[in-house]
C-alpha positions in Angstrom: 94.1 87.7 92.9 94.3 90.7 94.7 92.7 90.6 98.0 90.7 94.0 97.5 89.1 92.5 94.4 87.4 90.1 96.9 85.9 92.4 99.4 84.8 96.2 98.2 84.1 99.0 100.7 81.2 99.9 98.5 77.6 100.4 99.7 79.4 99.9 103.2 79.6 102.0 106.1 82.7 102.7 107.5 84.0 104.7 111.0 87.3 106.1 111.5 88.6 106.5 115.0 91.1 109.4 115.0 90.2 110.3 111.7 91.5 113.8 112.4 95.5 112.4 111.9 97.9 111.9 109.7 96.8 108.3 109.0 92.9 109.2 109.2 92.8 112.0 106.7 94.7 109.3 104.3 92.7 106.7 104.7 89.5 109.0 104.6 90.8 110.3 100.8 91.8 107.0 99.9 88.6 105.3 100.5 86.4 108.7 98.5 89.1 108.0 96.0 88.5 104.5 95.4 85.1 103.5 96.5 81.6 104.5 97.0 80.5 103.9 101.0 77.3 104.3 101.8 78.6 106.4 105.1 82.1 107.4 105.9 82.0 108.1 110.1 85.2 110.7 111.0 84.6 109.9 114.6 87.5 111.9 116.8 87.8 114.4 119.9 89.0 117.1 118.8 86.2 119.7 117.0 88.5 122.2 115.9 91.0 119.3 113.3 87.3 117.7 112.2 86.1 121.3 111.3 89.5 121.9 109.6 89.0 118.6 108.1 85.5 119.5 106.8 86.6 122.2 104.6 89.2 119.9 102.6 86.2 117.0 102.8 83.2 119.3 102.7 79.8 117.4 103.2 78.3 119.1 100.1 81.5 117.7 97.7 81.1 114.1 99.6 77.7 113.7 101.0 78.7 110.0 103.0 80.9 111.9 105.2 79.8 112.1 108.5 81.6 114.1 111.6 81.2 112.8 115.1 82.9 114.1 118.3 83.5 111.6 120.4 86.7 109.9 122.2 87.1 106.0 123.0 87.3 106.6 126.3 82.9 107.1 126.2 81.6 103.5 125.5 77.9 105.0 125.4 79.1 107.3 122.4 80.6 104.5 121.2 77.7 102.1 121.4 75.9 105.3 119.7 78.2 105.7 116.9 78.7 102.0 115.9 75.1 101.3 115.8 75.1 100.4 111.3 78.3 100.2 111.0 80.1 97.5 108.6 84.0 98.5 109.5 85.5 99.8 111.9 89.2 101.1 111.5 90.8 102.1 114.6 93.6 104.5 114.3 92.9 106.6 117.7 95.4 106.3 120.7 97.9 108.2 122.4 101.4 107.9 120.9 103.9 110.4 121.8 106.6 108.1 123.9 107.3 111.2 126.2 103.8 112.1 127.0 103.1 108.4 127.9 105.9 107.6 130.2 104.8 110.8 132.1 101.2 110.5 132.0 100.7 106.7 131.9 97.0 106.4 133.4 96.1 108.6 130.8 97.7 106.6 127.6 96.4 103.3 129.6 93.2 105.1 129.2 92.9 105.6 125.9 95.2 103.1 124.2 93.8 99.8 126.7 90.4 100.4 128.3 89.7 102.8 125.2 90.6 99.3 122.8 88.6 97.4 125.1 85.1 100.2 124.6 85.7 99.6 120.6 85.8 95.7 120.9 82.7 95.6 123.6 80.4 98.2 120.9 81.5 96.7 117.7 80.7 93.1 119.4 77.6 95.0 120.7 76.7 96.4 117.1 77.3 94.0 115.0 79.9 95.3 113.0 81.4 92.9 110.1 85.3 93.6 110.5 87.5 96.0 112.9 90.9 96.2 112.4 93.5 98.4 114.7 96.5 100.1 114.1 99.2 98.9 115.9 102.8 100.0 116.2 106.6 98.1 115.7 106.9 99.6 120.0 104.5 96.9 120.7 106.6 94.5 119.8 109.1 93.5 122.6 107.9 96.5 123.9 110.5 98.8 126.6 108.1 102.1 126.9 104.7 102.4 128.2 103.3 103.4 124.8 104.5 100.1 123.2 103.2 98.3 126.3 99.5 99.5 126.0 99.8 98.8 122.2 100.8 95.8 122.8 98.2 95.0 125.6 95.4 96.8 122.7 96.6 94.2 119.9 96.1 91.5 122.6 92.8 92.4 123.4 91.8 92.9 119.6 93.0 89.1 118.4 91.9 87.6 121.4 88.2 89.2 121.2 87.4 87.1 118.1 86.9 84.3 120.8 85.2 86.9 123.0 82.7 88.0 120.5 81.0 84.5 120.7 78.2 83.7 117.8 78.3 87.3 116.6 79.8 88.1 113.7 82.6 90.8 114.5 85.9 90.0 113.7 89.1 91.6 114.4 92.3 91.9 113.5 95.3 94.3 114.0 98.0 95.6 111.3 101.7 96.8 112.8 104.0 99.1 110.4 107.0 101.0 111.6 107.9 104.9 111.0 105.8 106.9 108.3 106.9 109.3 106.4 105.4 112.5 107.0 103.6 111.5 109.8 102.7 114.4 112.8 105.6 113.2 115.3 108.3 112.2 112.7 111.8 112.4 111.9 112.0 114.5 108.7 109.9 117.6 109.7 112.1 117.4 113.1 115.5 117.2 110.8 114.0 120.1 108.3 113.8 122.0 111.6 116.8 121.8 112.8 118.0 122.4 109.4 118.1 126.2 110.0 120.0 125.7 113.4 123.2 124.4 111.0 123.3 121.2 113.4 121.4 118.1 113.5 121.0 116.1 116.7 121.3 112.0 115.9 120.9 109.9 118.8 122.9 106.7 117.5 124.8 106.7 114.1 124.0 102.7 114.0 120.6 103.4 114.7 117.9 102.0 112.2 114.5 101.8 111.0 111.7 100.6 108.7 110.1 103.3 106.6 106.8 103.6 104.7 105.0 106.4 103.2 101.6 107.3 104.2 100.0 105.9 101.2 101.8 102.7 101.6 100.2 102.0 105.2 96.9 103.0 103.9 97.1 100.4 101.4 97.8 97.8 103.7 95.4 98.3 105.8 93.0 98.7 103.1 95.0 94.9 101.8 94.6 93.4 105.1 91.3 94.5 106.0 89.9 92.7 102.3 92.1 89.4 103.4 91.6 89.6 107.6 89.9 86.4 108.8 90.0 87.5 112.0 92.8 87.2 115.1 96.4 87.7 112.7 98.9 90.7 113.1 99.6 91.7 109.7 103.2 92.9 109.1 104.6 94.5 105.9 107.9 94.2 104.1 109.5 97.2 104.2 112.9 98.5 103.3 115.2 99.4 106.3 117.2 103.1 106.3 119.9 104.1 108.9 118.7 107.3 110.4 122.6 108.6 110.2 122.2 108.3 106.0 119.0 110.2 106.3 120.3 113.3 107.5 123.1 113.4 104.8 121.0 113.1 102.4 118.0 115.4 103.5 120.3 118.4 105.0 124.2 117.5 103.9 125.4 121.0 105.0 123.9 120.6 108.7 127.0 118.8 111.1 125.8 116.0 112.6 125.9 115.7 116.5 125.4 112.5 119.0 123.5 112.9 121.9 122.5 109.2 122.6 119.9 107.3 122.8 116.4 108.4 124.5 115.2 107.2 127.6 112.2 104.5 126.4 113.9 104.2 122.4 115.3 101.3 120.7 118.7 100.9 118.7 116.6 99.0 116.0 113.3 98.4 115.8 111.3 94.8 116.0 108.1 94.1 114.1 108.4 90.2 114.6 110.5 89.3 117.6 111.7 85.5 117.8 109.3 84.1 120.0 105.9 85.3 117.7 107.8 83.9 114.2 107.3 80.5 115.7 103.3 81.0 114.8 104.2 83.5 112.0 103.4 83.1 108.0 105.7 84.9 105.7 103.9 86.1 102.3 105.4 87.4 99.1 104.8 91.1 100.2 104.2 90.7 104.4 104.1 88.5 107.4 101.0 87.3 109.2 101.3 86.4 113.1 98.6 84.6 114.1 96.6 83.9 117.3 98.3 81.8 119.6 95.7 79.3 120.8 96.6 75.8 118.7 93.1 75.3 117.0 93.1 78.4 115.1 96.9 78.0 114.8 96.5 75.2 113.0 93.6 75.5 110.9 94.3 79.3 109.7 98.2 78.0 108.8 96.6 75.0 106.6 93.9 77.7 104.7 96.3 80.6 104.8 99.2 79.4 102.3 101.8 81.4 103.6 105.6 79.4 104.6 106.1 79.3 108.4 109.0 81.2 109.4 112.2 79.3 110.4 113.3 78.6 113.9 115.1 81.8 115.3 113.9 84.3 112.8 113.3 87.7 113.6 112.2 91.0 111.6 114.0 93.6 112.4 115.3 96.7 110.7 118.9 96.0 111.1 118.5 92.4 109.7 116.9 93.2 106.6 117.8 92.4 103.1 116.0 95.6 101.9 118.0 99.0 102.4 116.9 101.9 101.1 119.7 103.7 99.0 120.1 107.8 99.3 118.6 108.5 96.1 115.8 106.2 97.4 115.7 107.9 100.3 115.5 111.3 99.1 112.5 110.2 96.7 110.8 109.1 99.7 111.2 112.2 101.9 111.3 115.3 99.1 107.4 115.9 99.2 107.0 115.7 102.4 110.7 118.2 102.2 108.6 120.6 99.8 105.6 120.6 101.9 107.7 121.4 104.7 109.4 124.4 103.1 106.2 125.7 101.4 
């Protein structure tokens, strides 16, 4: 059965954290698309995106929508805005790798002590489920971005201990690059596309890819099948970031310039040392919470197969690789919005 037929977002009343981004405005026309909420909370700091927001989700089209300004950082405005809410999605944080490593007390701010505000209000309100957006950087993590994300998806599996004889629980999902997303590779190739030369750090590099709608779903699947503490992982097919650039921009010459400061060859989403308390699923992994009670007990109700001694998901050990024409399927309409 699927796990959404179980567990409906109808009648409920949802909040968004960063709402405003690429994954937000997703989720937020997913959910109109597929359910009926009672309330539908865009809760983000920025007023000019929500405003632009409101005019492709007016209020008078979808009267459960609900704008709030407001940043994690503010645990009172948190507290305020949590007060009746059934789920809580968590997609706010700081992400750009650059911008971190420069300006670290402010992404420890927002991505930590902001995690910490959510857990400490939902706990605080009541609220039935929270589950946080994580990142493939926080696992084995070499920046400071993947290091607060990985300190946030701590915080968030631990706190279903923390939240005592209330109800909350909380779980985190961790995908790898997205299609389309604000920040990603193809509108930086289509860029560069007019220059005649494309800049490729390493032509062994790697990565998983998922479209936007794809992580939406997940996190829609894992939120209906979340008892509370795992790290849910997708299966996703792997691309080498040299064969993207043929096939998005073949005329463009390809140049090497390395490897970034804080960037990885290949990215991780289950290192070695989690798979020894990780459940592989037909269609994703599940890592769960290290203390051996819940180990145990979540393992034997689960269902899943424990992953084998040494395993590790990462891109460049995957048995799914994305083909050109696959590739090109994936990135063309996020290609055609670009050029449009």
């Amino acid at each position: 059965m699927n796990p959404e037929d179980a567990f409906s977002l109808d009648d409920k009343v949802i909040l968004v954290t960063g709402a405003t981004g690429s994954f937000g405005r997703a989720f937020v026309r997913r959910v109109l698309s597929r359910y009926r909420p009672r309330k539908l909370i865009v809760y983000s700091r920025d007023e000019l995106k929500q405003f632009e927001m409101a005019r492709s989700f007016p209020e008078s089209r979808y009267p459960c929508l609900r704008y709030f300004i407001g940043d994690v950082r503010d645990a009172t405005r948190l507290h305020r805005a949590l007060s009746g809410v059934d789920v809580v999605v968590h997609a706010a944080a700081l992400k750009q790798v650059p911008a971190c490593e420069y300006n670290p007390l402010e992404a420890i701010k927002t991505n930590i002590l902001g995690a910490a505000n959510i857990i400490d209000a939902a706990i605080d309100c009541r609220v039935a489920r929270v589950i946080a957006l994580s990142t493939d950087k926080a696992a084995n993590p070499i920046n400071l971005y993947g290091a607060t994300k990985l300190c946030s998806d701590k915080l968030f599996t631990a706190s279903n201990h923390y939240s005592g004889g209330a109800r909350t629980s909380f779980s985190v999902v961790r995908y790898g690059n997205v299609v389309g997303s604000r920040g990603s590779v193809v509108p930086f190739f289509l860029q560069k596309a007019h220059e005649g030369v494309v800049p490729i750090t390493d032509p062994r590099m790697t990565r998983f890819w998922i479209t936007l709608e794809q992580g939406v779903d997940f996190v829609l699947s894992s939120l209906a099948r979340m008892a509370g503490g795992e790290v849910f992982v997708p299966k996703l097919p792997s691309m080498n970031v040299l064969d993207l650039a043929k096939a998005l921009i073949p005329d463009c010459r390809i140049e090497v310039v390395g490897i970034r400061p804080g960037e990885k060859l290949h990215e991780v989403m289950v290192p070695e040392d989690d798979a020894r308390h990780t459940l592989e699923f037909s269609d994703h992994f599940e890592i769960l919470p290290t203390t051996a009670d819940w180990r145990s007990t979540m393992a034997a109700s689960k269902g899943g197969l424990p992953c084998p001694d040494g395993f590790i998901y990462s891109s460049d050990r995957n048995h799914d690789w994305l083909s050109v024409a696959q590739l090109l399927e994936m990135v063309r309409p996020q290609a055609d919005r670009q050029e449009a």
